[in-house]
N, CA, C and O atoms as a GROMACS GRO file, in nm:
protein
  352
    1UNK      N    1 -10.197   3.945  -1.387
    1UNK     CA    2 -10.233   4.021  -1.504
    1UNK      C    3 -10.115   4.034  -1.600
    1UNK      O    4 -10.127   4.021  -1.722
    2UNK      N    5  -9.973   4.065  -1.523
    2UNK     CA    6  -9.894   4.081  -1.608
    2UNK      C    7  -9.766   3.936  -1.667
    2UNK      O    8  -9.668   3.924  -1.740
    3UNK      N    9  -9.847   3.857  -1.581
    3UNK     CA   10  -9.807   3.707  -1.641
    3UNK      C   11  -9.809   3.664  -1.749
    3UNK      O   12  -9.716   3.602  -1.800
    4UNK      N   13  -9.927   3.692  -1.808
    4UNK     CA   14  -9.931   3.612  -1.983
    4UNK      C   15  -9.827   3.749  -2.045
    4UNK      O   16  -9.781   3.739  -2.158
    5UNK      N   17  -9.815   3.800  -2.010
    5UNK     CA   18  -9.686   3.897  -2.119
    5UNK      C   19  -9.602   3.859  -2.128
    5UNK      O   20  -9.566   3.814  -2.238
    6UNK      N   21  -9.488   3.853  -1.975
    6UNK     CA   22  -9.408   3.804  -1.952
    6UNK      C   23  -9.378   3.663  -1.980
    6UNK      O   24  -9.457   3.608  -1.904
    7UNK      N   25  -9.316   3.572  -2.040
    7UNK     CA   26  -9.297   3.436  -2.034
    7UNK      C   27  -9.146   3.383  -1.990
    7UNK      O   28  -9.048   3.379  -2.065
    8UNK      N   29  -9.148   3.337  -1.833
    8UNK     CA   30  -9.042   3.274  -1.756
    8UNK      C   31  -8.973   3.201  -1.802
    8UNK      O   32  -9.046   3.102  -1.798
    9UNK      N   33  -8.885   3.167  -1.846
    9UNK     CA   34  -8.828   3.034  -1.918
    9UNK      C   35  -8.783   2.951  -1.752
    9UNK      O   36  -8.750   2.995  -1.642
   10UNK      N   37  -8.806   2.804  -1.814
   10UNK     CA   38  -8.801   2.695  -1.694
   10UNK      C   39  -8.643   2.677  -1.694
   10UNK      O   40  -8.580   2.676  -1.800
   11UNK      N   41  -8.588   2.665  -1.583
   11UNK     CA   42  -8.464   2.591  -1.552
   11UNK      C   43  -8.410   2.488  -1.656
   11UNK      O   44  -8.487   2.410  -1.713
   12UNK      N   45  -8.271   2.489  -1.681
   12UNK     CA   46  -8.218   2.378  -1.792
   12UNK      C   47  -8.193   2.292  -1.697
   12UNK      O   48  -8.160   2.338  -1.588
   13UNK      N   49  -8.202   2.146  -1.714
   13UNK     CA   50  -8.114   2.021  -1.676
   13UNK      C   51  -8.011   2.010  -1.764
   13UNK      O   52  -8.024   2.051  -1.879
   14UNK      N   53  -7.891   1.951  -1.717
   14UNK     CA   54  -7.788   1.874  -1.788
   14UNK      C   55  -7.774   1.748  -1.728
   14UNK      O   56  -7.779   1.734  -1.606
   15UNK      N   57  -7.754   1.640  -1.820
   15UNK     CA   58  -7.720   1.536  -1.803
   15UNK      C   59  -7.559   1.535  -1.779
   15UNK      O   60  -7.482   1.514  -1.873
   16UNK      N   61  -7.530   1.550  -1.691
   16UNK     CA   62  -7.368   1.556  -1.686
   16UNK      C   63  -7.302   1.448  -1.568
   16UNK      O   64  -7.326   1.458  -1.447
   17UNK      N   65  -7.226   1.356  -1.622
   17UNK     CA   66  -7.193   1.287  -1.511
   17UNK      C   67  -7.023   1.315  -1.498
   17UNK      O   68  -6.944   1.301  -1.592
   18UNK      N   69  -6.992   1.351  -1.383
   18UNK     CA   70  -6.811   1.403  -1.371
   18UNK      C   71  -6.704   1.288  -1.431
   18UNK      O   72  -6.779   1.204  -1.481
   19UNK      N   73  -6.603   1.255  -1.446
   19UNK     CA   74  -6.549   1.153  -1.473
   19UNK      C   75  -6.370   1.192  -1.423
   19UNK      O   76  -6.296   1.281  -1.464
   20UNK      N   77  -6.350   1.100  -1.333
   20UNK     CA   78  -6.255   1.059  -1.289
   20UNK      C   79  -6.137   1.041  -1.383
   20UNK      O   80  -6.134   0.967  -1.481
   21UNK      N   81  -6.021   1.139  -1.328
   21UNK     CA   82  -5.889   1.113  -1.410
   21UNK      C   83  -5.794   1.115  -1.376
   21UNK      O   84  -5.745   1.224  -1.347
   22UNK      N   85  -5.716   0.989  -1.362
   22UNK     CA   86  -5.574   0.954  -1.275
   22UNK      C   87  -5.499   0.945  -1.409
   22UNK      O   88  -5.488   0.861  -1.499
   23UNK      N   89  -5.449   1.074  -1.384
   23UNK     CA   90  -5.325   1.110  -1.466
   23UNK      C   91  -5.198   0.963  -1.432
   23UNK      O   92  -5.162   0.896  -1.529
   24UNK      N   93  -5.149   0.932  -1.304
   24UNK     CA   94  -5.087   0.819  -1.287
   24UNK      C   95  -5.142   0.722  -1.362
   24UNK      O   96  -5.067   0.699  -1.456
   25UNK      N   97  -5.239   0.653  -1.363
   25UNK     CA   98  -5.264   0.560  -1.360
   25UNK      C   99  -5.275   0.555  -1.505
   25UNK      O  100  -5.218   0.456  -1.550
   26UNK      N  101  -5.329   0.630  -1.594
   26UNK     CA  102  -5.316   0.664  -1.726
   26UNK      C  103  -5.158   0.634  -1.777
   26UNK      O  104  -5.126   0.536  -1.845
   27UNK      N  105  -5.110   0.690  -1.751
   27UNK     CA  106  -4.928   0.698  -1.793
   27UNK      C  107  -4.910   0.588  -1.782
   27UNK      O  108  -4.880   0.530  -1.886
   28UNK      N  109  -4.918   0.502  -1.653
   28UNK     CA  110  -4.895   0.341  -1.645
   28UNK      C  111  -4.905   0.262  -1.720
   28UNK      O  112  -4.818   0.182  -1.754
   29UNK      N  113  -5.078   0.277  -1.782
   29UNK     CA  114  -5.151   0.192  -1.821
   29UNK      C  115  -5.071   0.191  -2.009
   29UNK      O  116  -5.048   0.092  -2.078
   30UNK      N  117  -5.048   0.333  -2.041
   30UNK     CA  118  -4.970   0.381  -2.147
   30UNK      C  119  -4.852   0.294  -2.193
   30UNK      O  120  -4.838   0.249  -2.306
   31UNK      N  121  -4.760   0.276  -2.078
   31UNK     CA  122  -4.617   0.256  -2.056
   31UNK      C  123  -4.695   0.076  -2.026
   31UNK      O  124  -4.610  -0.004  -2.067
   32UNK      N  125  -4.772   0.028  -1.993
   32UNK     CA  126  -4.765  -0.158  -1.971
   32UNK      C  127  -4.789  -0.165  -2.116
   32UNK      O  128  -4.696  -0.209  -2.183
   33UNK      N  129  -4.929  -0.121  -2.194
   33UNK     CA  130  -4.961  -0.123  -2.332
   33UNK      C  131  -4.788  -0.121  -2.432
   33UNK      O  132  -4.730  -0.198  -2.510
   34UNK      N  133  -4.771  -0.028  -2.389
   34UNK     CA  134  -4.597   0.022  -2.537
   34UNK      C  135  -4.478  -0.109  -2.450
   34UNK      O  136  -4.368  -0.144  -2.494
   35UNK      N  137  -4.528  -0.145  -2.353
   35UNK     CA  138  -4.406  -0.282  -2.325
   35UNK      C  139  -4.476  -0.374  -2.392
   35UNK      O  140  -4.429  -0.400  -2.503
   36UNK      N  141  -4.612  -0.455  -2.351
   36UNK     CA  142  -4.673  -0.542  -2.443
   36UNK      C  143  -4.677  -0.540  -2.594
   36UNK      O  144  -4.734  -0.631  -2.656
   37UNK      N  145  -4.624  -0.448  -2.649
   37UNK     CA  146  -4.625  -0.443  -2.785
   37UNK      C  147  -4.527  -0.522  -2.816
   37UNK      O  148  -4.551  -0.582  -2.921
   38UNK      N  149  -4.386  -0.558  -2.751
   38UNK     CA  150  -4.317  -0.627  -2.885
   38UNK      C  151  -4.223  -0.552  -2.858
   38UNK      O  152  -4.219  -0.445  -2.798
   39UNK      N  153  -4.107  -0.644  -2.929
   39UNK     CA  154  -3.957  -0.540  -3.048
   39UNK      C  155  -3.952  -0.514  -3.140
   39UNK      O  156  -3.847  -0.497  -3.201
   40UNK      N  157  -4.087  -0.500  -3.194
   40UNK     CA  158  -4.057  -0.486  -3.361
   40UNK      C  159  -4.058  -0.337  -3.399
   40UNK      O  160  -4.014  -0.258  -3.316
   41UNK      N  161  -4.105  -0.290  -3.517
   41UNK     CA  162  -4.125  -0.170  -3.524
   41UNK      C  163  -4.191  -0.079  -3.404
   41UNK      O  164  -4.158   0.040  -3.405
   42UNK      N  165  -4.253  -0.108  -3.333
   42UNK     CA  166  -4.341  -0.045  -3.224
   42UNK      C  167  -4.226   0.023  -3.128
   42UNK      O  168  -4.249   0.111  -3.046
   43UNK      N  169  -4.090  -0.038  -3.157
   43UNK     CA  170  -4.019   0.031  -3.034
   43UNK      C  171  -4.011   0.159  -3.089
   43UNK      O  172  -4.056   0.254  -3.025
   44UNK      N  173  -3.957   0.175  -3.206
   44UNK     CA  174  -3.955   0.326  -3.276
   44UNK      C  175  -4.086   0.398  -3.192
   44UNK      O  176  -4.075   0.447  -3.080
   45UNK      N  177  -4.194   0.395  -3.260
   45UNK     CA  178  -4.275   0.445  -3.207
   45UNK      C  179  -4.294   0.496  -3.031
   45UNK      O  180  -4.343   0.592  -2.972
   46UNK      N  181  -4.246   0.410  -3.005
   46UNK     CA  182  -4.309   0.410  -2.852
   46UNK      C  183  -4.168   0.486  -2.798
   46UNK      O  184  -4.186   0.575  -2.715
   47UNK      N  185  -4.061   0.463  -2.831
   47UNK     CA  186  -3.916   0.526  -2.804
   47UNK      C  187  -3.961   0.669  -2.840
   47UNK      O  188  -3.966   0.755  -2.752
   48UNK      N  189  -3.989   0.690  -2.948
   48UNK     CA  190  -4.045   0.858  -2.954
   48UNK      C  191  -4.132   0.897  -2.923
   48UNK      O  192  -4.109   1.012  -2.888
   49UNK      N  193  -4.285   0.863  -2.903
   49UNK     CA  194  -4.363   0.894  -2.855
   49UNK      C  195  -4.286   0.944  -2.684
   49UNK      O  196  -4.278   1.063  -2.656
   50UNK      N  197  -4.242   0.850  -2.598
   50UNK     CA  198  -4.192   0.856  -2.517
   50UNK      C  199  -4.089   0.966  -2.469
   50UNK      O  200  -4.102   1.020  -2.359
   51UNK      N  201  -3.995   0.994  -2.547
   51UNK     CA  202  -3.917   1.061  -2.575
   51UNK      C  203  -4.006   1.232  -2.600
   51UNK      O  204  -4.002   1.349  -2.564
   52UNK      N  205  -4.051   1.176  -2.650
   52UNK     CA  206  -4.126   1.353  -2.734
   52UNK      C  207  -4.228   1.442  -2.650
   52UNK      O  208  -4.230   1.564  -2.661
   53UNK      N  209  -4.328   1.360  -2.551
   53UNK     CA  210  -4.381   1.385  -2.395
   53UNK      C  211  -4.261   1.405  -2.294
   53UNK      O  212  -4.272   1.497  -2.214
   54UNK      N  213  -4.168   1.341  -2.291
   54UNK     CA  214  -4.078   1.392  -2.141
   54UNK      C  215  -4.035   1.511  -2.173
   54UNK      O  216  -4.063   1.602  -2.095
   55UNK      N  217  -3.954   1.543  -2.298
   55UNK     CA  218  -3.914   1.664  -2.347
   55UNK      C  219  -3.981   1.739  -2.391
   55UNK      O  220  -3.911   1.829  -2.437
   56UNK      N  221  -4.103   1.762  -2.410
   56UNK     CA  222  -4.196   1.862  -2.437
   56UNK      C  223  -4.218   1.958  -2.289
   56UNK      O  224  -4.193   2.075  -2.261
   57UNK      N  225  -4.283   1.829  -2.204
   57UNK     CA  226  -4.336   1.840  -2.048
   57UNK      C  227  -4.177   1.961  -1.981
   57UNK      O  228  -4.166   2.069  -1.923
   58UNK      N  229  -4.100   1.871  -2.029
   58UNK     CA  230  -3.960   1.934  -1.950
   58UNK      C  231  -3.932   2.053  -1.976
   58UNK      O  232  -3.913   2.134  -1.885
   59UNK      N  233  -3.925   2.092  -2.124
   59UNK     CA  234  -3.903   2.200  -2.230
   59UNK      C  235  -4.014   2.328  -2.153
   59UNK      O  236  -3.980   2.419  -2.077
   60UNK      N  237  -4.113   2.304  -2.188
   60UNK     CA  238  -4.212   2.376  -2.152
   60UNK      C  239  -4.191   2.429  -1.969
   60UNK      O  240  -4.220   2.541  -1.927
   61UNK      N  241  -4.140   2.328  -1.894
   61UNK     CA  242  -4.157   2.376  -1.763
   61UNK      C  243  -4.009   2.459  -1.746
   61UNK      O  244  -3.995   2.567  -1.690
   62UNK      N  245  -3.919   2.391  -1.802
   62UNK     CA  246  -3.802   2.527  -1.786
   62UNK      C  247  -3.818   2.627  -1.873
   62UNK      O  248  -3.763   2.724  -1.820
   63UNK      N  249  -3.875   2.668  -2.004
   63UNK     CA  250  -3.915   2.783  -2.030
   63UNK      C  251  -3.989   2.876  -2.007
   63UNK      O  252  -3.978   2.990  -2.052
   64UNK      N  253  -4.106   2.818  -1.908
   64UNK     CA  254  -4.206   2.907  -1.816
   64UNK      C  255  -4.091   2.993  -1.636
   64UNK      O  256  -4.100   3.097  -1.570
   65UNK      N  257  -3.971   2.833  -1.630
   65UNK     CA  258  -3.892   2.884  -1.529
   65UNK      C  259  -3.812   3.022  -1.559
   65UNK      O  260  -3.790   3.112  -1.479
   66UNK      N  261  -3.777   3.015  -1.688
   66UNK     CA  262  -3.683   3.105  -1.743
   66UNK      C  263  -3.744   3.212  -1.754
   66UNK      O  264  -3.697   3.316  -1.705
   67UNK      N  265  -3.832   3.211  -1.805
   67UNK     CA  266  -3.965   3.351  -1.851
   67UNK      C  267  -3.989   3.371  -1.722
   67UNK      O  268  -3.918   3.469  -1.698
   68UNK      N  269  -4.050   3.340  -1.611
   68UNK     CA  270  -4.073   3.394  -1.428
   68UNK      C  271  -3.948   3.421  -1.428
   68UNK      O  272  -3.966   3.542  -1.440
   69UNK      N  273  -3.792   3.408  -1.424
   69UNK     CA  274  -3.720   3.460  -1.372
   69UNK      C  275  -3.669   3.541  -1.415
   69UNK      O  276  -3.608   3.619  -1.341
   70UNK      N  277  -3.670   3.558  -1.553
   70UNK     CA  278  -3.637   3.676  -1.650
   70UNK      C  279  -3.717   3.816  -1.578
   70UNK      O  280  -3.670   3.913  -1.520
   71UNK      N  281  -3.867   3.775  -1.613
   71UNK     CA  282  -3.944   3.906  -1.563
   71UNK      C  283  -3.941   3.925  -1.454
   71UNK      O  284  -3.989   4.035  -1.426
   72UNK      N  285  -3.882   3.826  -1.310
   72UNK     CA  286  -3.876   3.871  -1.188
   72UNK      C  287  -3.753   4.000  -1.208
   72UNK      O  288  -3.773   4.117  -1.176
   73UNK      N  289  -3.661   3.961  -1.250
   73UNK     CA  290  -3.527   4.044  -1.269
   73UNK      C  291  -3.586   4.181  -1.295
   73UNK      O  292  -3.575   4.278  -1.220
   74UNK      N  293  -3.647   4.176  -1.405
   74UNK     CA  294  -3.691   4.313  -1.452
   74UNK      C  295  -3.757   4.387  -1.356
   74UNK      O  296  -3.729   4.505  -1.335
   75UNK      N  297  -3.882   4.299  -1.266
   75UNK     CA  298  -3.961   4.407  -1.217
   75UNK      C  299  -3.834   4.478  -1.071
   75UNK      O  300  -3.818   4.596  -1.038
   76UNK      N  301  -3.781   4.382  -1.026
   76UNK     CA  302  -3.699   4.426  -0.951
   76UNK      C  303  -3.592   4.504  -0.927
   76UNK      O  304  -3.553   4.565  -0.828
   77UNK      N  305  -3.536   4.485  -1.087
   77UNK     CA  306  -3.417   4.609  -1.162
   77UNK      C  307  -3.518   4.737  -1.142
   77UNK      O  308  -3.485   4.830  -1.069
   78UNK      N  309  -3.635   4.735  -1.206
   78UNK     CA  310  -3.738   4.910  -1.205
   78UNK      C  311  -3.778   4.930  -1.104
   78UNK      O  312  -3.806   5.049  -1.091
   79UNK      N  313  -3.804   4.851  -0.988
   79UNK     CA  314  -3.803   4.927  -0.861
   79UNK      C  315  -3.743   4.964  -0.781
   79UNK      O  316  -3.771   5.024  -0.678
   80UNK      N  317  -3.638   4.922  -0.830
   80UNK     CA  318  -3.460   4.945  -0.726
   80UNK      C  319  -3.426   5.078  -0.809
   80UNK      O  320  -3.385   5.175  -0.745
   81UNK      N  321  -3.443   5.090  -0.957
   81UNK     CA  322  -3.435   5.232  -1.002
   81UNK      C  323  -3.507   5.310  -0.986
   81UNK      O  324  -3.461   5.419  -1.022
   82UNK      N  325  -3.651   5.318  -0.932
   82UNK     CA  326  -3.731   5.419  -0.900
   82UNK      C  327  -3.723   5.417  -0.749
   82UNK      O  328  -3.767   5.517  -0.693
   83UNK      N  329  -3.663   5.295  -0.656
   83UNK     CA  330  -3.630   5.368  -0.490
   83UNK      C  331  -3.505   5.427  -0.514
   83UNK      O  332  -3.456   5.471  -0.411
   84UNK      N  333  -3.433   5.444  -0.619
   84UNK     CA  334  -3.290   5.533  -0.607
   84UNK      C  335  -3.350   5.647  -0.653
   84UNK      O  336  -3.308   5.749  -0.597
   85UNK      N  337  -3.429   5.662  -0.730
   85UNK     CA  338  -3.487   5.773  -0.814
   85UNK      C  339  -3.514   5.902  -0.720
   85UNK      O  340  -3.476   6.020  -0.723
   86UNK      N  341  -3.626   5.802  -0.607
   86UNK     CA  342  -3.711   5.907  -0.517
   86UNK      C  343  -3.650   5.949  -0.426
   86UNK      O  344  -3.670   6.055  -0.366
   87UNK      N  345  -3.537   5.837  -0.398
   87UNK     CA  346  -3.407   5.873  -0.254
   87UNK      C  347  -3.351   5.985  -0.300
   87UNK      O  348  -3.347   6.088  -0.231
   88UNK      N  349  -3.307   5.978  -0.408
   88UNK     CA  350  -3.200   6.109  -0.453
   88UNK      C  351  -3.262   6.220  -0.478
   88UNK      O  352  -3.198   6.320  -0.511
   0.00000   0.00000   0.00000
């Protein structure tokens, strides 16, 4: 009776197929392509391109190191001052 009021909506499909990604094998394939290019202008390119990913990647992972160890310091400085706090 209280069916035709109500209206169920049906289940969605997605067409979704996963896709495989070898970060290695990518970079490789990157680095055979920028050797097959040549000496000509392309080295520029590929010299910085190259250059501008290692030091980004690098940059970024010691400034996340620096930032964790910065704020480790801190939380550890305020709890060493609040176990002296409560001792005394």
């Amino acid at each position: 009776m209280i069916r035709f009021l109500v209206k169920i909506p049906k289940h969605k499909q997605f067409n979704y197929s996963p896709v495989y990604f070898n970060e290695a094998k990518e970079d490789l394939d990157k680095r055979v392509q920028a050797a097959q290019g040549g000496y000509d202008s392309g080295v520029t390119k590929i010299a910085r391109g190259s250059l501008k990913e290692s030091w980004g990647r690098s940059a970024r992972i010691a400034k996340s190191d620096k930032t964790s160890t910065i704020r480790l310091m801190v939380i550890i400085a305020i709890l060493s001052l609040f176990v002296f706090w409560v001792l005394k």
